[in-house]
C-alpha positions in Angstrom: 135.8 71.7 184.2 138.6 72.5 186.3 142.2 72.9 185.0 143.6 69.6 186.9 140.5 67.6 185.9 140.9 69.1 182.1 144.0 67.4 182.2 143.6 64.6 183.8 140.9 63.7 181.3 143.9 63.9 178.4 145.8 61.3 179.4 146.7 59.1 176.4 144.2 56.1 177.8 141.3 58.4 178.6 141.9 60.0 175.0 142.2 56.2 173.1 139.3 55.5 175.4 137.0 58.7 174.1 138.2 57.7 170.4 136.6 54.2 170.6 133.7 54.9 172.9 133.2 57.7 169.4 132.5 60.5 172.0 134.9 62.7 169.8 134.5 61.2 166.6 130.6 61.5 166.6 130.7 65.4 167.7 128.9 65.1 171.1 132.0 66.8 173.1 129.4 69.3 175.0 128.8 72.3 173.4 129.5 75.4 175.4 127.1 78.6 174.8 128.8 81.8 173.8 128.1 84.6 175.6 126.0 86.0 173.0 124.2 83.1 172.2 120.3 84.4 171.7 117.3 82.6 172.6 114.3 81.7 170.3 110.7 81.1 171.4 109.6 78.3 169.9 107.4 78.6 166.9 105.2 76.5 164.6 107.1 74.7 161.8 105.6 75.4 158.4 104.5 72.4 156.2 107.6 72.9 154.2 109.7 72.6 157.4 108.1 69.7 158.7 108.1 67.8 155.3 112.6 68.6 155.5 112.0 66.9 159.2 110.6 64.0 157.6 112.0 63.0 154.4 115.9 63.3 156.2 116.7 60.2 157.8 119.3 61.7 160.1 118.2 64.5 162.8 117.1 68.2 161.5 117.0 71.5 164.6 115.4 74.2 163.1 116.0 77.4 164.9 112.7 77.9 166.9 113.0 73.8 168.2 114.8 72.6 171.3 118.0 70.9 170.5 118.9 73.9 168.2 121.8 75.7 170.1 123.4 72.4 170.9 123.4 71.1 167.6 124.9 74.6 166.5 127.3 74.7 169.3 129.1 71.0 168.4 129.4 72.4 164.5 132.2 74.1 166.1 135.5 72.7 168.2 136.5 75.8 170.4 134.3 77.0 173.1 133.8 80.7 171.7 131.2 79.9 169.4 131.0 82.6 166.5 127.5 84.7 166.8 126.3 83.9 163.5 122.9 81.6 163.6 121.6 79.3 161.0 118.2 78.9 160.2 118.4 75.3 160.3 120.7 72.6 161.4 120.9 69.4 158.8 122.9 66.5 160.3 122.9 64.1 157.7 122.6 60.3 157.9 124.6 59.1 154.9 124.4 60.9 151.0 120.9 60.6 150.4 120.0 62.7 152.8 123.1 65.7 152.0 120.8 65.3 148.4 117.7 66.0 150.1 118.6 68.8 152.1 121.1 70.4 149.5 117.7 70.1 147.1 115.3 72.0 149.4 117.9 74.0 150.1 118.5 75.2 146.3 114.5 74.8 146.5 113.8 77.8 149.4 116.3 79.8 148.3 118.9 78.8 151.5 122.6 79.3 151.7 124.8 76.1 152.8 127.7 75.3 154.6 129.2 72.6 155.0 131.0 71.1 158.3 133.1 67.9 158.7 135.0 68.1 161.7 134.7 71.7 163.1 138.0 72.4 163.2 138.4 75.1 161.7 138.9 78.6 163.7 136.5 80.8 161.7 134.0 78.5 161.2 133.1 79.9 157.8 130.3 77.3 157.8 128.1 78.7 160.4 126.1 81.7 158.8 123.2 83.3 159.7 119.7 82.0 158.1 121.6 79.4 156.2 121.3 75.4 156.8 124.2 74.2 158.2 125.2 70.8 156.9 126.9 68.6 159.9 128.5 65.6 158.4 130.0 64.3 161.9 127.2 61.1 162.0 128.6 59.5 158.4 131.9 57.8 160.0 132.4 54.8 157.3 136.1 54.0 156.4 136.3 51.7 153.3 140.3 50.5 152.8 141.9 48.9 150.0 145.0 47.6 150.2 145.3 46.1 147.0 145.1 50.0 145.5 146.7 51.7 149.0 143.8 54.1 149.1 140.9 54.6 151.6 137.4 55.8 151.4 136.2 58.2 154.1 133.3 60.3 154.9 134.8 63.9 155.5 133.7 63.7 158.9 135.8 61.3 160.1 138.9 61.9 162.4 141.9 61.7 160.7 143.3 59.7 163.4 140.8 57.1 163.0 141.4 56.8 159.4 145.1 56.1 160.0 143.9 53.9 162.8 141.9 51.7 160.2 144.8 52.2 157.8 147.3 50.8 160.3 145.4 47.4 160.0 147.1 47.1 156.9 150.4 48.8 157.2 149.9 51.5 155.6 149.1 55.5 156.8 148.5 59.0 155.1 149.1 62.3 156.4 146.1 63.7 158.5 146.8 67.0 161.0 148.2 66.4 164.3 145.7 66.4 166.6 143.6 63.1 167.1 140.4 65.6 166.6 140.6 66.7 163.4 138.1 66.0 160.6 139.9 64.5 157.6 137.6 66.6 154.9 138.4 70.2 156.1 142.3 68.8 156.5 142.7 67.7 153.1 140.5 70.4 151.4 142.3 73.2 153.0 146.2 71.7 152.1 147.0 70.1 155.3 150.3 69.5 156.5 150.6 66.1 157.9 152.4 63.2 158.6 156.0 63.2 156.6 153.9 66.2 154.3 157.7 67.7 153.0 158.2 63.9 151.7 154.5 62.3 151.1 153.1 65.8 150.1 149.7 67.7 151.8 146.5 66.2 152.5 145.2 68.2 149.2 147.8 65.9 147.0 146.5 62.3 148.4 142.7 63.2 147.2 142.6 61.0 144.4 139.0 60.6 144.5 135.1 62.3 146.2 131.6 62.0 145.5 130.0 64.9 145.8 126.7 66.7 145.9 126.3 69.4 142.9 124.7 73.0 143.5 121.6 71.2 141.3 121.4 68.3 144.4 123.2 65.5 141.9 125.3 63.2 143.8 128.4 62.7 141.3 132.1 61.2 141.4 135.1 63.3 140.7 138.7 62.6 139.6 141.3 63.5 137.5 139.4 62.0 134.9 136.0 62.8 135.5 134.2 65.9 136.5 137.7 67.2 137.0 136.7 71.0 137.8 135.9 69.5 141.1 138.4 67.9 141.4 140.8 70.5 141.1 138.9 72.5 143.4 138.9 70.3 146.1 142.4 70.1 146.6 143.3 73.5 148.4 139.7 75.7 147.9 138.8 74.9 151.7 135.6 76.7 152.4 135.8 78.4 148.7 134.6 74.3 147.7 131.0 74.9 145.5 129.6 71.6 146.7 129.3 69.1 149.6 132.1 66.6 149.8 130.3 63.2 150.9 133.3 61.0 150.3 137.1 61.0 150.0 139.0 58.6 148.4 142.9 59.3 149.7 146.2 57.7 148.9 148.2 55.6 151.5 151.9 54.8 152.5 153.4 51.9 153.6 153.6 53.0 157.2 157.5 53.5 157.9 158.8 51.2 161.2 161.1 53.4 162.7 159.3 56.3 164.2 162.5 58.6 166.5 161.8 62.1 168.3 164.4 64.4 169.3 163.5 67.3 171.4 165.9 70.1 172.8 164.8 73.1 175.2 166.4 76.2 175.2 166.3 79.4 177.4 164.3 82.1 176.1 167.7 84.1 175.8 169.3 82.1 173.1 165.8 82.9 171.0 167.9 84.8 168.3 170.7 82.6 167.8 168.7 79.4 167.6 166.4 80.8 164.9 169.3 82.3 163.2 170.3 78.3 162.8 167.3 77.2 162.4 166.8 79.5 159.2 170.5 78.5 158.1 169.4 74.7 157.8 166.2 75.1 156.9 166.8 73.3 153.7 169.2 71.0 155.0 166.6 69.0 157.1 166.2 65.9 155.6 162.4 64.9 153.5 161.5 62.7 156.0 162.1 64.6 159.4 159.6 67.4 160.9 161.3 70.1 162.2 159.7 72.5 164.5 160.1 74.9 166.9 157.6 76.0 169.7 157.4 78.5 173.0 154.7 77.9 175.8 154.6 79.3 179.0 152.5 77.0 181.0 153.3 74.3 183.2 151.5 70.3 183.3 148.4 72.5 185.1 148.2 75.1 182.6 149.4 77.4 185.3 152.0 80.4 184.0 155.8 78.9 183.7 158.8 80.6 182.4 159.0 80.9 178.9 160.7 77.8 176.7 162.1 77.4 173.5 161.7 73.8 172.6 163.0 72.3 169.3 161.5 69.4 168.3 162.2 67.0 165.3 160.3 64.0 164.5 161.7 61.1 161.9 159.8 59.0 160.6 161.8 56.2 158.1 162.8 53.0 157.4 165.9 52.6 159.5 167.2 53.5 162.6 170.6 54.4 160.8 168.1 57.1 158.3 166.8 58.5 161.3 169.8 59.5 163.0 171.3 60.9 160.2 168.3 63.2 159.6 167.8 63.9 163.6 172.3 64.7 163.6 171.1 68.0 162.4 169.9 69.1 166.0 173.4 69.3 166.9 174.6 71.6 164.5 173.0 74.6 166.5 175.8 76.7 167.8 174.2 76.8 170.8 173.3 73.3 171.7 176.2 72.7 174.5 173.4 75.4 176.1 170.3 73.3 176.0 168.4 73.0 179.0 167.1 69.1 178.7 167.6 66.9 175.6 165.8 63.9 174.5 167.5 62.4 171.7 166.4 59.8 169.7 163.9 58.5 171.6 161.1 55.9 169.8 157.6 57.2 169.5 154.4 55.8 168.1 151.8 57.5 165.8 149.1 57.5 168.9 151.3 59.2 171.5 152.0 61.7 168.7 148.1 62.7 168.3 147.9 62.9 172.0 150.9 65.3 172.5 149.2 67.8 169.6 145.9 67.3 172.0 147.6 68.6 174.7 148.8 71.1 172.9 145.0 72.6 171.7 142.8 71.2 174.5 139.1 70.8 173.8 136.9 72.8 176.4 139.1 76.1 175.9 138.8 79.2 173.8 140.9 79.7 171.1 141.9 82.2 168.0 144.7 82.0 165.6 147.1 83.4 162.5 149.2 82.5 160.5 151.6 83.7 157.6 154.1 81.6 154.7 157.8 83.6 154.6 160.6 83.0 152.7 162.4 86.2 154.5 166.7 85.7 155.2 167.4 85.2 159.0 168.9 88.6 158.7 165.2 90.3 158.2 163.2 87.8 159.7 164.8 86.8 163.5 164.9 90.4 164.8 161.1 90.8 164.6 160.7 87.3 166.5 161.5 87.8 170.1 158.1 89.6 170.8 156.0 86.9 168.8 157.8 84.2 170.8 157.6 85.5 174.1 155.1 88.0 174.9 152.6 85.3 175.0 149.0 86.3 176.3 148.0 83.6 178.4 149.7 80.4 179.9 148.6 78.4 177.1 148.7 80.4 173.8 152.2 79.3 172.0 153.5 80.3 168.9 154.9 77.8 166.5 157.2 77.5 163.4 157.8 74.9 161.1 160.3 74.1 158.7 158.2 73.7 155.5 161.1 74.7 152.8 159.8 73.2 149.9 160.9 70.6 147.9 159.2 70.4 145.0 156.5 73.3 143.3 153.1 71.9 143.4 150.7 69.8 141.1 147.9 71.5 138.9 145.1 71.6 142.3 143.8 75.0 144.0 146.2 74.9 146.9 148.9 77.3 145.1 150.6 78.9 148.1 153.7 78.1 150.5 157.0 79.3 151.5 160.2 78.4 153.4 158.4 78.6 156.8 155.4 78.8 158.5 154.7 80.5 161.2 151.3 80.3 163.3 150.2 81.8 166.7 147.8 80.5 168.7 146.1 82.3 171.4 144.4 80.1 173.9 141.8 81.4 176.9 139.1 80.1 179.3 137.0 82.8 180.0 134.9 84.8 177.5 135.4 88.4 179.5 138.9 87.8 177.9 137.2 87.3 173.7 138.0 90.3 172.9 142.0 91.2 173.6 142.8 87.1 173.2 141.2 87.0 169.8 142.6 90.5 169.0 146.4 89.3 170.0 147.5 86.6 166.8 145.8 89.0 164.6 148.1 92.2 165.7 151.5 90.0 165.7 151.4 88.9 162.5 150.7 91.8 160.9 153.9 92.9 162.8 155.5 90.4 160.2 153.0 91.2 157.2 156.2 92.7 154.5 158.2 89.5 155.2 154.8 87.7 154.4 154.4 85.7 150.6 150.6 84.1 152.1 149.0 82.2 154.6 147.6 78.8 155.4 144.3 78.1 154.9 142.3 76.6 158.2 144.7 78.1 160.8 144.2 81.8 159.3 142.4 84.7 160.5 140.5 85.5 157.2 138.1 87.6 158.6 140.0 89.7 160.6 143.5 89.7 158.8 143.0 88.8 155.1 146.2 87.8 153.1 146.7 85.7 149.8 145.6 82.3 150.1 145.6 81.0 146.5 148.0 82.2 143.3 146.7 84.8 141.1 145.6 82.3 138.7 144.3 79.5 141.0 142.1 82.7 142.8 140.8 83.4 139.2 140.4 79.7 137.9 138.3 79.2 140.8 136.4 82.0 140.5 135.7 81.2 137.1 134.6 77.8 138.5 132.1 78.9 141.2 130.3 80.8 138.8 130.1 77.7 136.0 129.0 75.4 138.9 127.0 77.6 141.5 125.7 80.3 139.7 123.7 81.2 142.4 126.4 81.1 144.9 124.0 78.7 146.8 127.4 77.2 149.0 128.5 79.4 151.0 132.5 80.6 150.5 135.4 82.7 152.3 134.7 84.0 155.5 136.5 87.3 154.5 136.3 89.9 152.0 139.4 88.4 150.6 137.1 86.3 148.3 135.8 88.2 145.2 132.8 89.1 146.7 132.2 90.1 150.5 130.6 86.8 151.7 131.2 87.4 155.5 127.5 88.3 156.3 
């Protein structure tokens, strides 16, 4: 596709239109070979294979069939695939079948992953001679507004659970882009919608079934098979078991959504995240704060480099949201801003379009990221390069005001910081894998003895490990993957970071 018609094609109709025809939500964007994709001759299916085939009521590609390398190539969002080969692809049609293929899986001695939405840039769920588990087909959305919770399969958008959830007023904090699966969001922490007020997408699990490492399709809650439970909020792809449903909390979705976005030359870099460090725990709970540089203009062709400051309130007043979007003009430096939009009303649609366009589907990505709770004094000198020596038009680098304000319930996710920072590097042609992928890797190590942890989901695992979890929530869950999968059946951690080397 070219770079014009790329665009074109994410326009916020042409993206609405995609979401309801369900050519995103159901996985079947075209998957795009990597370079090192391998061919298989076909082969003869053993009697054991076959019998998989025909007891799942959804679709099954094992490696030797046609279908195969496309059903592995939509397991994963970005175009460079990783080169890592299952032995069998399981796309489930609703539990029963994640219990059948879980059993024979535990029954021929196979490794699973799990994938709800792809998202996620390391794709720990892909392994070689494993079955890969594809959730993307189950796509019910049960809500209650009596209780202000939903059900969901994992595999569902987040942006069509908040578009169900909007039938009733209410909304929960899902990532921000329209793409995103809500079971790898939530498992993995997520920072969502009004997250600093409403909490991660790890806190509003107040409910999943689940298939055990035994195939037993259970329910788990605070109450009730609660070592799951705490697991799944925060583990990620350390989870020992396959999420089949969600149940989530809800808000009352707030009226008065108000953006305010100021662009700054790359020459006042230090002094506006010398301010921006200054306030950081001045910003009000229920505004987004975030700062950004991209170097690419509405083509994706080069552009000179911007600083753009962007806050985003979301309340129940106009008169709340200009008090928490006043604290733009604090920066010494604002009298200096290139353009200024202030104020100006937004919905929760054009929102999950502009993060689209931020991450684009048909291009090749790579990411890391890093927690720090560093002074401006140590941390803004060792930001200029991070900010600006961007690899390509579209890779951008971005920082967001997290600054906690409260420390976090008993759950797995046991990490964060002041801010987060995250750099993205974003490419189109696979001759370039090797020094795009290489680049957010080698800048934030740059930053690594200002670092207190990283993200989960937007990490670099493999190539950059860093701590993910607390001491005690690493060892709890430990502890907890060896009472419940003894055998290590579900795959975990796509790093050497985990307590044993599962990256093979």
């Amino acid at each position: 596709m070219e770079k014009s018609d790329r665009t074109a094609s994410l326009s916020r109709r042409n993206v609405l239109k995609r979401i309801v025809a369900g050519s995103l939500a159901l996985g079947s964007l075209p998957a795009v070979a990597d370079s090192g994709a391998r061919s298989v001759a076909a082969v003869e299916l053993s009697l054991a294979q076959r019998a998989l085939k025909r007891s799942v009521k959804g679709t099954v590609f094992w490696k030797s069939e046609p279908g195969y390398e496309l059903a592995r190539g939509s397991a994963v969002w970005r175009a460079n695939k990783p080169n890592r080969f299952p032995a069998v692809v399981v796309i489930p049609k609703d539990a029963a079948d994640v219990v059948t293929a879980v059993r024979y899986a535990k029954k021929h001695g196979l490794k699973v992953g799990t994938r709800s939405g792809g998202h996620s840039w390391q794709s720990p769920h892909v392994r070689d001679g494993a079955m890969l588990l594809d959730l993307s087909i189950m796509q019910n959305i049960e809500v209650d507004p009596a209780t202000q919770t939903v059900w969901t399969n994992p595999g569902v958008f987040g942006s069509a659970v908040n578009f169900e959830l909007a039938r009733h007023g209410l909304i929960t904090p899902t990532a921000h882009h329209i793409d995103v699966g809500i079971g790898g969001f939530v498992l993995c922490g997520g920072f969502g919608w009004n997250s600093r007020l409403w909490g991660t997408g790890s806190e509003h699990i107040v409910g999943l079934e689940l298939v055990t490492a035994n195939g037993d399709l259970i329910e788990a809650d605070a109450d009730r098979n609660s070592d799951f439970y705490w697991a799944a909020r925060g583990a990620g792809a350390g989870f020992f078991g396959v999420v089949t449903r969600l149940r989530l909390a809800a808000h009352p979705n707030p009226p008065v959504w108000r953006l305010s976005v100021y662009s700054y030359p790359v020459e006042l870099l230090e002094d506006v995240f010398t301010w921006a460090r200054g306030i950081s725990d001045q910003v009000a709970p229920n505004v987004e704060l975030v700062i950004t540089t991209s170097a690419h203009d509405d083509a994706g062709a080069w552009a000179p480099i911007r600083i753009t400051v962007a806050a985003l309130a979301i309340t129940d007043t106009e008169a709340e949201a200009a008090n928490g979007l006043a604290i733009l003009d604090t920066c010494p430096v604002v009298d200096k801003a290139i353009k200024r939009r202030d104020k100006q009303p937004t919905v929760l649609v054009d929102r999950y379009v502009s993060g689209m366009l931020a991450d684009p589907p048909g291009y090749r990505f790579a990411c890391d990221n890093m927690y720090t709770n560093a002074p401006a004094s140590e941390l803004v000198p060792k930001l200029r390069e991070l900010f600006t020596q961007l690899p390509s038009p579209r890779s951008h680098v971005f920082w967001f005001n997290w600054a906690p304000l409260r420390h976090w319930p008993d759950m797995a996710l046991s990490v964060q910081g002041d801010i987060y920072l995250g750099a993205y590097s974003v490419w189109e042609n696979a001759a370039d894998d090797e020094r795009m992928e290489r680049w957010p890797v080698e800048q934030i190590r740059k930053l690594e003895s200002l670092s207190i942890g990283g993200q989960m989901n937007d990490e670099n695992m493999l190539a950059h490990p860093q701590r993910y979890l607390s001491e005690a929530a690493a060892a709890r869950l430990k502890a907890l993957r060896a009472k419940h999968d003894p055998q290590q059946m579900f795959v975990s951690y796509l790093s050497s970071w985990s307590s044993k080397d599962e990256s093979r």
